[in-house]
C-alpha positions as CSV (number, residue, x, y, z in Angstrom):
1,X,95.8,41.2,70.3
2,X,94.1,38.4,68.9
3,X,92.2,38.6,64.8
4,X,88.7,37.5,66.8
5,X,89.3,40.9,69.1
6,X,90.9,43.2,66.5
7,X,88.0,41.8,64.0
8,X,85.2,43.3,66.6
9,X,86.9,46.7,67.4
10,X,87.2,46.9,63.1
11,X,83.6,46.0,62.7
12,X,82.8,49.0,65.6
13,X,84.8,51.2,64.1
14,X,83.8,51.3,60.2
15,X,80.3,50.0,60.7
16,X,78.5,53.0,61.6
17,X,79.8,55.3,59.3
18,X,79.1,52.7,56.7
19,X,75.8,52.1,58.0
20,X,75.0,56.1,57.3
21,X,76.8,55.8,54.3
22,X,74.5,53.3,52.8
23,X,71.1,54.9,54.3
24,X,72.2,58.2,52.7
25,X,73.1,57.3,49.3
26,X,70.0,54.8,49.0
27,X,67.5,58.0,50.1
28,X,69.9,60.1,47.7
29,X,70.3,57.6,45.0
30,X,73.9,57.4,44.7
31,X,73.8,53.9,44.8
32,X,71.3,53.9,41.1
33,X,72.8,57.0,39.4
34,X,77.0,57.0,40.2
35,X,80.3,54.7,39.4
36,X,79.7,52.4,42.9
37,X,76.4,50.2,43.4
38,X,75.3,49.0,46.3
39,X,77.0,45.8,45.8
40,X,80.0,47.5,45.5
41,X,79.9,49.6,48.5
42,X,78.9,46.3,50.4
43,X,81.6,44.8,48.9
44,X,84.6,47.7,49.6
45,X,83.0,47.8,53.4
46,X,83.7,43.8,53.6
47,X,87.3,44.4,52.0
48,X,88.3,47.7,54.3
49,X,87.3,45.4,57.2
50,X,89.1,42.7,56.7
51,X,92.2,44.2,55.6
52,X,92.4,47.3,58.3
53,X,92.1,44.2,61.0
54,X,94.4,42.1,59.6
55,X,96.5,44.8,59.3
56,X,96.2,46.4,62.6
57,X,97.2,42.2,63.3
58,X,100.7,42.7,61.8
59,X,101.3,45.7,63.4
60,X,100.4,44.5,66.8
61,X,102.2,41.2,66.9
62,X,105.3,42.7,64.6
63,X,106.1,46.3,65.1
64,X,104.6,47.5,68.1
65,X,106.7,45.2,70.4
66,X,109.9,45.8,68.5
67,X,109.7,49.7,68.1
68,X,109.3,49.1,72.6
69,X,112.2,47.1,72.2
70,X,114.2,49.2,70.4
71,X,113.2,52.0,72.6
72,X,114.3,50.4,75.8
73,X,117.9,49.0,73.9
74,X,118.7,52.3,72.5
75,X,118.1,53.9,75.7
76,X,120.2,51.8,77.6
77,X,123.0,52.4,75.5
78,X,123.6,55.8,77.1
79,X,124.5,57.6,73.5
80,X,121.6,60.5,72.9
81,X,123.1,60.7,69.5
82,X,122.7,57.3,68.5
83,X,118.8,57.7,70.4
84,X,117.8,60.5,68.1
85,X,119.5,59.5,65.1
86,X,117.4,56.3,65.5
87,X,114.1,58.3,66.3
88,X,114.6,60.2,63.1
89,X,115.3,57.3,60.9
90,X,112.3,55.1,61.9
91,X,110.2,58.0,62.9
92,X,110.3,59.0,59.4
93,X,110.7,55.2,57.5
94,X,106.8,54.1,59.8
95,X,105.5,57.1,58.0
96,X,106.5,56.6,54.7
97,X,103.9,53.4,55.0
98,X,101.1,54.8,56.9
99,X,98.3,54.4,55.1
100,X,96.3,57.5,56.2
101,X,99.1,59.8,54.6
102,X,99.4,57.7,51.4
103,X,95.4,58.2,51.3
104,X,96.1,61.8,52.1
105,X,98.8,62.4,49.5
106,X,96.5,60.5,47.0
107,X,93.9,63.1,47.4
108,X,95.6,66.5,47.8
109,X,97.0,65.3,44.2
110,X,93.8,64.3,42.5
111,X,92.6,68.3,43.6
112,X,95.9,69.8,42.6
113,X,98.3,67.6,40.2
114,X,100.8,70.6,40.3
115,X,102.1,68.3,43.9
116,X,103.3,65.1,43.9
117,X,102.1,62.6,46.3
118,X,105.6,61.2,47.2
119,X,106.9,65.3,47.6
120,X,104.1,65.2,50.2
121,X,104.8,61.7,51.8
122,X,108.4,62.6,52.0
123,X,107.7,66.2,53.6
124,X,105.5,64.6,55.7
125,X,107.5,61.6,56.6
126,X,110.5,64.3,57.5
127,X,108.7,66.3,59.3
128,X,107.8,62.8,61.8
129,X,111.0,61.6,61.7
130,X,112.8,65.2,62.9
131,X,109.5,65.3,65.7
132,X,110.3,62.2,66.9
133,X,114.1,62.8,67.8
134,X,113.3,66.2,69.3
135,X,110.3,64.7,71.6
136,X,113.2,62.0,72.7
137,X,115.4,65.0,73.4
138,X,112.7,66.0,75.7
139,X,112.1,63.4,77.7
140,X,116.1,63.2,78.3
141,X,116.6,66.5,78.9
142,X,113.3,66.6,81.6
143,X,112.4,69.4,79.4
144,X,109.1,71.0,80.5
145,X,106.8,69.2,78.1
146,X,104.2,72.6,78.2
147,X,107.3,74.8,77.2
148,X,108.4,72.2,74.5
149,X,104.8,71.9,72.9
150,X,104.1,75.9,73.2
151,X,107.4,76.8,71.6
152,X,106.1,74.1,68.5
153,X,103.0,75.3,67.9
154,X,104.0,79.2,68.0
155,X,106.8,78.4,65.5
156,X,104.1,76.2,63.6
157,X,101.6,79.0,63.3
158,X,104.8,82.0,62.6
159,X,105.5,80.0,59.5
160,X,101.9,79.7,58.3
161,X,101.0,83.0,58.3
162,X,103.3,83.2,55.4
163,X,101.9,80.3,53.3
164,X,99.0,79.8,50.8
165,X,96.0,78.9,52.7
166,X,95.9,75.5,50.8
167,X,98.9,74.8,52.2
168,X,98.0,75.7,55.6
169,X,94.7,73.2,55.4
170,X,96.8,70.3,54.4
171,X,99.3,71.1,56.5
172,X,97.0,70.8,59.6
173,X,95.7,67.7,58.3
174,X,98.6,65.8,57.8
175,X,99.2,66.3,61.6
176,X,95.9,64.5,62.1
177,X,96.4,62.2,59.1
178,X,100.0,61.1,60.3
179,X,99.2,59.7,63.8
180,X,97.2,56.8,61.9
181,X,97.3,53.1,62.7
182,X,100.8,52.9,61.5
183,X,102.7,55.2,63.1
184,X,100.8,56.0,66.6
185,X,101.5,52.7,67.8
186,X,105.1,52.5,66.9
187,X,106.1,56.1,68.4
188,X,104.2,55.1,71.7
189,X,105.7,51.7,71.7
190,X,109.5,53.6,71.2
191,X,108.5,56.6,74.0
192,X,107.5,53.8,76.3
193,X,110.6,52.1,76.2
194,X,112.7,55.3,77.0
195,X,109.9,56.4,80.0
196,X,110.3,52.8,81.2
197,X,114.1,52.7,81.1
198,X,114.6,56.3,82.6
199,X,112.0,55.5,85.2
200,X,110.4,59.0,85.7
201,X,106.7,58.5,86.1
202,X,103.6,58.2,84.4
203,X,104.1,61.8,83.3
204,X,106.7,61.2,81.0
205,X,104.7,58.2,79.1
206,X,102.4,60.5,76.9
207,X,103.6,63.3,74.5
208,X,105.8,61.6,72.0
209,X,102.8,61.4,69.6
210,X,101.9,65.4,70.2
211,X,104.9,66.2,69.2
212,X,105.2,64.1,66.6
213,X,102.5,65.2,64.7
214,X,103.6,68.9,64.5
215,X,106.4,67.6,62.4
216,X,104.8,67.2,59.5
217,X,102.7,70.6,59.8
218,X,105.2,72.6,60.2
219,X,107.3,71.0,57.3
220,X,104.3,70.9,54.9
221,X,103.9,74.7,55.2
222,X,107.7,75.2,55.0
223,X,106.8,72.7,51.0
224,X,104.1,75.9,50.7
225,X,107.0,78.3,50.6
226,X,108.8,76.5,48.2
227,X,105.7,76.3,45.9
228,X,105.1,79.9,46.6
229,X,103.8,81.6,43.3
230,X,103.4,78.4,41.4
231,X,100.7,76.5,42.7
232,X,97.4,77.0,40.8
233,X,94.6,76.2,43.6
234,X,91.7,76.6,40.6
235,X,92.7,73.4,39.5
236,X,89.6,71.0,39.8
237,X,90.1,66.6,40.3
238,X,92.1,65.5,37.7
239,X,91.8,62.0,38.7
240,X,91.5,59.3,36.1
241,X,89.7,56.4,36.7
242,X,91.6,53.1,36.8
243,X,90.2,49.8,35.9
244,X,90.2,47.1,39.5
245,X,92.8,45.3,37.8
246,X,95.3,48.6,37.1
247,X,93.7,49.7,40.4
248,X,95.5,46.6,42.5
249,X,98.4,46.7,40.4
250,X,99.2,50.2,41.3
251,X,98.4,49.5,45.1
252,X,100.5,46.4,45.2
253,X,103.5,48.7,44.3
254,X,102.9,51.3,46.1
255,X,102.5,48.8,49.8
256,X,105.9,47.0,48.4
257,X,107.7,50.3,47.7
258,X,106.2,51.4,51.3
259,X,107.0,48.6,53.4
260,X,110.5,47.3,52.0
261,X,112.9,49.9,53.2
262,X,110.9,49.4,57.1
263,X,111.9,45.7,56.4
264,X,115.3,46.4,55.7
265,X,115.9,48.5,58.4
266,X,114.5,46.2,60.8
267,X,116.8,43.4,59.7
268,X,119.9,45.7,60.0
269,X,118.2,47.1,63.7
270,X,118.4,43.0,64.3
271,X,121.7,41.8,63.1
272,X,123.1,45.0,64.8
273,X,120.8,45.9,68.0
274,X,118.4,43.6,68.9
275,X,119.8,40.6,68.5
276,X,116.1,38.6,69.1
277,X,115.8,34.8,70.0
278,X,114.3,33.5,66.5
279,X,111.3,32.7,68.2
280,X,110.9,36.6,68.1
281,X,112.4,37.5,65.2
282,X,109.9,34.9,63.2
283,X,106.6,36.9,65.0
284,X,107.9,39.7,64.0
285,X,108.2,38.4,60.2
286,X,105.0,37.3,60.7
287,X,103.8,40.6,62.0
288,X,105.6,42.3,58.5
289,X,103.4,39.7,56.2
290,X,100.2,40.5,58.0
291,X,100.7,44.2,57.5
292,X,101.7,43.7,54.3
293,X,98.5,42.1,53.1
294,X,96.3,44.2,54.8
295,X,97.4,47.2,54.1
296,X,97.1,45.9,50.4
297,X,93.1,45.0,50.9
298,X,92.9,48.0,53.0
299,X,93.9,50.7,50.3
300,X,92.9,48.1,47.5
301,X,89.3,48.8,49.0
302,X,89.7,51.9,50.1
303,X,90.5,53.9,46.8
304,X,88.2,51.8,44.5
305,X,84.9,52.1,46.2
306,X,84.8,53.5,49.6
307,X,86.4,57.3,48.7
308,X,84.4,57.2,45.3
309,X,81.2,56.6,47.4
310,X,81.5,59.1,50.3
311,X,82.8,62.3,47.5
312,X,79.1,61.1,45.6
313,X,76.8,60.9,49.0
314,X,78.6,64.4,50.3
315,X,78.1,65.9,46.8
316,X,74.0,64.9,46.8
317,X,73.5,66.0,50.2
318,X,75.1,69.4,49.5
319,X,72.6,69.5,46.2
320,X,69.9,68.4,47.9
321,X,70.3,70.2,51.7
322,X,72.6,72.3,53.3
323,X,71.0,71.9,56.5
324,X,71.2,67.9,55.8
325,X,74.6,68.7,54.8
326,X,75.4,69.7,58.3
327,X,73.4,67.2,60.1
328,X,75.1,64.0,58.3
329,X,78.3,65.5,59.2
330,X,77.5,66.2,62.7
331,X,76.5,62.8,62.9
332,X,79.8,61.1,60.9
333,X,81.8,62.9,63.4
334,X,80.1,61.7,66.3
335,X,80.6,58.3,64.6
336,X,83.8,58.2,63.5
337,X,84.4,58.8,67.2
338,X,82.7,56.6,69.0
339,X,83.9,54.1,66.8
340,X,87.5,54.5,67.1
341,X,88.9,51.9,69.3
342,X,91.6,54.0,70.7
343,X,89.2,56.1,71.7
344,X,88.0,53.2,74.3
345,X,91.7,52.8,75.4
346,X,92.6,56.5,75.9
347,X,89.2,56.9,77.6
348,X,89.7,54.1,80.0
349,X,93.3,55.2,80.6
350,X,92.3,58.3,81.7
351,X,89.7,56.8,84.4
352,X,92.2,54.8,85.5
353,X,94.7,57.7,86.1
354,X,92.2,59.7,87.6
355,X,91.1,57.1,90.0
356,X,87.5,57.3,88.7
357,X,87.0,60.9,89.2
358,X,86.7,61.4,85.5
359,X,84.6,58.9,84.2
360,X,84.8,57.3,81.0
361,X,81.3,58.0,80.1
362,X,81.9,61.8,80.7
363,X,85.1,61.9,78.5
364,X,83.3,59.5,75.6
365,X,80.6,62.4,75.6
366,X,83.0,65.3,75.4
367,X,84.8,64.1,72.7
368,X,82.3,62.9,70.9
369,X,80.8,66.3,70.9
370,X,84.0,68.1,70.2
371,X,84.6,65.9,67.0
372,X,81.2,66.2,66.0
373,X,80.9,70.1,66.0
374,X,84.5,69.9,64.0
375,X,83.3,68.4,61.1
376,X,79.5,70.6,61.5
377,X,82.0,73.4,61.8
378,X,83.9,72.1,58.4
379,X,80.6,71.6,56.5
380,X,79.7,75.2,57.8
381,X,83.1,76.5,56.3
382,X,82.6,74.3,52.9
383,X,78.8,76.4,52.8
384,X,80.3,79.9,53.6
385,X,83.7,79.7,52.1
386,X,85.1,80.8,55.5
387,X,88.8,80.6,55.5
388,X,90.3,77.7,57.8
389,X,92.4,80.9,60.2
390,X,88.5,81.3,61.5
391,X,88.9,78.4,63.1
392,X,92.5,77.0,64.0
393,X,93.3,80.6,65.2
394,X,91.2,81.2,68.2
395,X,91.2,76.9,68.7
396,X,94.8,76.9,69.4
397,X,95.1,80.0,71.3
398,X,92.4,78.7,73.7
399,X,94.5,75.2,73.9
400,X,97.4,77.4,75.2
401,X,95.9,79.3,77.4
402,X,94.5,76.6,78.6
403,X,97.3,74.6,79.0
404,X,98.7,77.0,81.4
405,X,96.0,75.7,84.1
406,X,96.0,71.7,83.0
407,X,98.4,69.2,84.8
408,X,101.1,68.4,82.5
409,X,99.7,64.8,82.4
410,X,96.5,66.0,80.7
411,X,98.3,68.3,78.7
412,X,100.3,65.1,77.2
413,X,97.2,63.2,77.3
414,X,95.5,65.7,75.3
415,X,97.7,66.5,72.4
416,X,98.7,62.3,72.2
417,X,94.1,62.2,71.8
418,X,94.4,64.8,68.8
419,X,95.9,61.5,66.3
420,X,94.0,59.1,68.1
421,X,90.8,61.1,67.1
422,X,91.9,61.1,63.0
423,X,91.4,57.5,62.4
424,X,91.4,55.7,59.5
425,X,88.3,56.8,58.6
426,X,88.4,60.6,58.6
427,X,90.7,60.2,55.6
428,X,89.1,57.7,53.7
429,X,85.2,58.9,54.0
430,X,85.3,62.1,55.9
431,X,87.8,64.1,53.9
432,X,86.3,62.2,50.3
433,X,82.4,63.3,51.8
434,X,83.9,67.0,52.1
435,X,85.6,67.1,48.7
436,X,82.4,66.2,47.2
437,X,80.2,68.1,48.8
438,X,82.5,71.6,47.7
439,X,82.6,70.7,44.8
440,X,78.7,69.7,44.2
441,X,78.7,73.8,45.7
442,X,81.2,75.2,42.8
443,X,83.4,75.4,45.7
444,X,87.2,76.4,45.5
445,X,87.7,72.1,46.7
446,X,91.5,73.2,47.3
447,X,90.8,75.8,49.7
448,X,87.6,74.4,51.0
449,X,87.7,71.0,51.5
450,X,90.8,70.4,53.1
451,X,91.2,71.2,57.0
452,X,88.7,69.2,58.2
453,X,90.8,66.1,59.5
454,X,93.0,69.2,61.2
455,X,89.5,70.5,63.0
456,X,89.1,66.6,64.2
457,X,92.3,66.5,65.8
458,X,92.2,70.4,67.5
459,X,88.6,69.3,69.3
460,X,89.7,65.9,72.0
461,X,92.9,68.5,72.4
462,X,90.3,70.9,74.2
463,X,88.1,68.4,75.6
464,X,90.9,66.7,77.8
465,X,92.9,69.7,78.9
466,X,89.3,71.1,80.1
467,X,89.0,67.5,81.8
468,X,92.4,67.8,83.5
469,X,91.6,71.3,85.1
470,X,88.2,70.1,86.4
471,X,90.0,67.3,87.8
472,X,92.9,69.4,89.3
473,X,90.3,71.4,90.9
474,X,88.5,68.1,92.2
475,X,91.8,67.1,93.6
476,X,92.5,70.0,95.3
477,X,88.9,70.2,96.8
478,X,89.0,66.7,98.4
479,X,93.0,67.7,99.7
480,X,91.1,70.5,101.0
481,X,88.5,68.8,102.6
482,X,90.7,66.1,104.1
483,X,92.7,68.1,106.5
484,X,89.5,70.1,107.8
C-alpha cells in the first residue's frame, strides 16, 4: 500500500474522534484548565497520524508479505510440528510489539502498580502465540471451526468464573486490544498462506485471528489466579508524570526492546527458511525501519498528549452530564467505527462473498450500531457500577447459540471482525475517556473502567453472524424459488 493511501485511511480513521475530542474539551474547558492545551492536542493528533501511517507502511511492505511467505514455506514442508512450533514463536514475538497491548499494559499499570506491564505483555504475548499454533492445528486437521471456537470460549468463561473481576475486564480486553495493527495482519498473512497451500476453500481463509485472540483471555485470567488474594483493586493511578524528553527516552527503549527480538528472528527465518532474493530481503528491511519509526511517533504521541487528553474530556463530561456522558460515547463508538479502515475491507469482503446480497451499506450500519451501543452500554456500567458478567454473559451465550444457525463462513468472518473493530483507537482514547470518566465518579477505575475494548469486540461478533443467517435464509429462498 502506498504512504499517499495509507496517509488517507489514517486521516479517516483518527480524525473524527479527534474532531469530537477537541469540540468537547473546548465546550468543557479542558483545553484552559488541564496538563494538554489545544496546541498540544493539535500537535499529538499530527504526531499519532503520521506515525500510525508510517507505521502501518512498514508493516505492509515488510511483515505482512513475509509472515504469507512463511506461511506458504512452512506449510509445504509437510512437518505439523515444525508449522506450530513456528506459529507459537512468531505468534507470540508480533505481539510482544503491538502497540495496542503495550498501550494496554501501560494503563492497567498506572490503575494498579501491584502488575507489571511486561508480566501482562508476556501473558498476553503467550497466550497469542499458543492460539496461533492451535488455529493451525485446525485448519490441518479440517477441524470443525464452530466446535473449535465453542470449546474456547466455554473453557475461557469456566476459568473466569474463578477470577477477580478486574481480571476478567482486562482479560476480555486484551483479546480486543491484541488483534491491533501489528498482529492482525501478520496472523492473516501466515493463515493465508496455509489456506492457499492446502487449497480448501474460502472457508478455511478466516478464523485464525478469532482464535487467536482468545489466547490471551484465557491466559490473562489464568495471571488472575496467580494474583489471587494479593491484588489490591482500591488502588487509584499512580502514574508519574514524565517530562517529553524522559517521555521519548522511555518510548525509544521500549519500541527497540519490542522490535529487536522480531528482527532477529526474521534474519534466522531468512538464512534458514526463506532464503529471499535481496531485492526482497532489502523491502523487508525497509518495511522493519518504517515500523520502527512509527511506532516510535505513534506511542511517543500517544502517551504524552492524546491518553492525557481523552482521561480529562471523559472526566468533565461525567462531572458535568451523565446523560452527555452517554451520548459522547455513543457517538465515539460510532466513530471509532466508521473510521477504521479494516472496517471498509471486511465490509467489502463480505459483499463480495455474498454476491451483493449483503450490502456493504447494511453491514457498515450494523456494526456501527453494535459498537456504538458497546461503549453507551460501558458508560452505562461506569454510571451504575454494574459488574462486566451483566454483559459478556448473556453476549456470548447469544453468539453461540447463534452460531449454531450461521454458515461457518460467517462464523469465521465474525469472530476475525471482533479485532478488526478494537483499533488503535479504542485503546488510546476510548479506554483513557472511560478511566477518566470513573474516576471523575469516585468510581472503583479498576473494576469499572476496564471491559470496554472487550464490549467493542463482542458487538461486530453478533452483527455478522446475524448477517450470515439472513443470508443463508436468502440463499435458500432464491434455491427455492429457482426450481419452482
Amino acid at each position: 500500500m502506498g504512504f499517499v493511501k495509507q496517509l488517507k485511511e489514517t486521516v479517516i480513521s483518527v480524525l473524527p474522534i479527534a474532531v469530537i475530542a477537541a469540540v468537547a474539551g473546548l465546550i468543557l474547558g479542558v483545553f484552559s484548565t488541564g496538563e494538554i492545551s489545544f496546541v498540544e492536542f493539535i500537535f499529538s493528533v499530527v504526531l499519532v497520524i503520521i506515525g500510525l501511517t508510517v507505521f502501518l507502511v512498514g508493516v505492509d511492505i515488510g511483515l505482512t508479505p513475509v509472515g504469507s511467505l512463511i506461511g506458504s514455506r512452512v506449510t509445504q514442508k509437510k512437518n505439523i510440528g515444525l508449522l506450530l512450533l513456528v506459529g507459537f514463536f512468531l505468534g507470540t514475538i508480533i505481539t510482544v510489539a503491538e502497540p495496542d497491548v503495550r498501550v494496554l499494559a501501560d494503563q492497567v499499570t498506572a490503575i494498579n502498580p501491584l502488575i507489571s506491564p511486561m508480566v501482562l505483555i508476556i501473558a498476553i504475548s503467550l497466550g497469542v502465540g499458543i492460539f496461533v499454533a492451535i488455529s493451525f492445528l485446525r485448519s490441518i486437521l479440517n477441524l470443525s471451526l464452530k466446535l473449535t471456537l465453542a470449546l474456547c470460549v466455554a473453557v475461557t468463561f469456566a476459568v473466569a468464573f474463578f477470577v477477580d473481576e478486574f481480571f476478567v475486564s482486562v482479560g476480555f480486553d486484551s483479546g480486543g486490544a491484541t488483534t491491533g495493527p501489528m498482529a492482525v495482519p501478520f496472523i492473516m498473512a501466515l493463515g493465508l498462506g496455509i489456506s492457499e497451500s492446502k487449497n480448501d476453500g474460502e472457508d478455511s481463509s478466516f478464523g485464525y485471528t478469532g482464535i487467536a485472540s482468545i489466547g490471551p483471555v484465557l491466559f490473562v485470567l489464568i495471571l488472575g489466579l496467580i494474583f489471587s488474594g494479593n491484588l489490591n483493586t482500591d488502588i487509584e493511578s499512580a502514574s508519574e508524570s514524565l517530562g517529553m524528553l524522559e517521555q521519548f527516552i522511555d518510548v525509544l527503549k521500549e519500541v527497540t526492546s519490542a522490535l529487536l527480538p522480531l528482527v532477529l528472528v526474521f534474519i534466522l527465518m531468512q538464512l534458514v527458511l526463506l532464503k529471499m532474493p535481496k531485492m526482497q530481503t532489502a523491502r523487508m528491511f525497509i518495511g522493519f525501519f518504517y515500523t520502527y519509526i512509527g511506532l516510535i511517533v505513534f506511542l511517543f504521541a500517544v502517551k504524552g498528549f492524546f491518553m492525557p487528553t481523552a482521561s480529562s474530556i471523559g472526566a468533565s463530561l461525567a462531572s458535568a452530564s451523565r446523560i452527555l456522558l452517554c451520548l459522547v460515547g455513543f457517538f465515539l463508538g460510532a466513530s471509532v467505527v466508521l473510521a477504521e479502515p479494516a472496517i471498509w475491507v471486511l465490509t467489502r469482503q463480505v459483499e463480495e462473498v455474498t454476491q451483493g446480497h449483503i450490502q456493504r451499506k447494511v453491514m457498515l450500519s450494523a456494526m456501527c450500531i453494535g459498537v456504538a451501543c458497546a461503549v453507551l452500554l460501558a458508560m452505562i456500567r461506569i454510571i451504575f457500577s454494574l459488574s462486566i458478567w451483566t454483559f459478556l454473559l448473556p453476549g456470548y451465550a447469544i453468539i453461540l447459540l447463534l452460531m449454531l444457525k450461521t454458515p461457518t463462513l460467517f462464523v469465521g468472518i465474525a469472530f476475525d471482525s471482533g479485532g478488526v473493530a478494537t483499533g488503535p483507537m479504542s485503546s488510546t482514547f476510548l479506554l483513557p475517556f472511560a478511566i477518566g470518566a470513573a474516576a471523575s465518579m469516585g468510581g472503583n477505575m479498576a473494576t469499572a473502567s476496564f471491559g470496554m475494548i472487550g464490549l467493542i469486540a463482542m458487538t461486530p461478533i453478533l452483527c455478522i453472524e446475524i448477517l450470515g443467517i439472513i443470508y443463508s435464509r436468502a440463499l435458500k429462498k432464491k434455491e427455492m424459488e429457482s426450481r419452482v
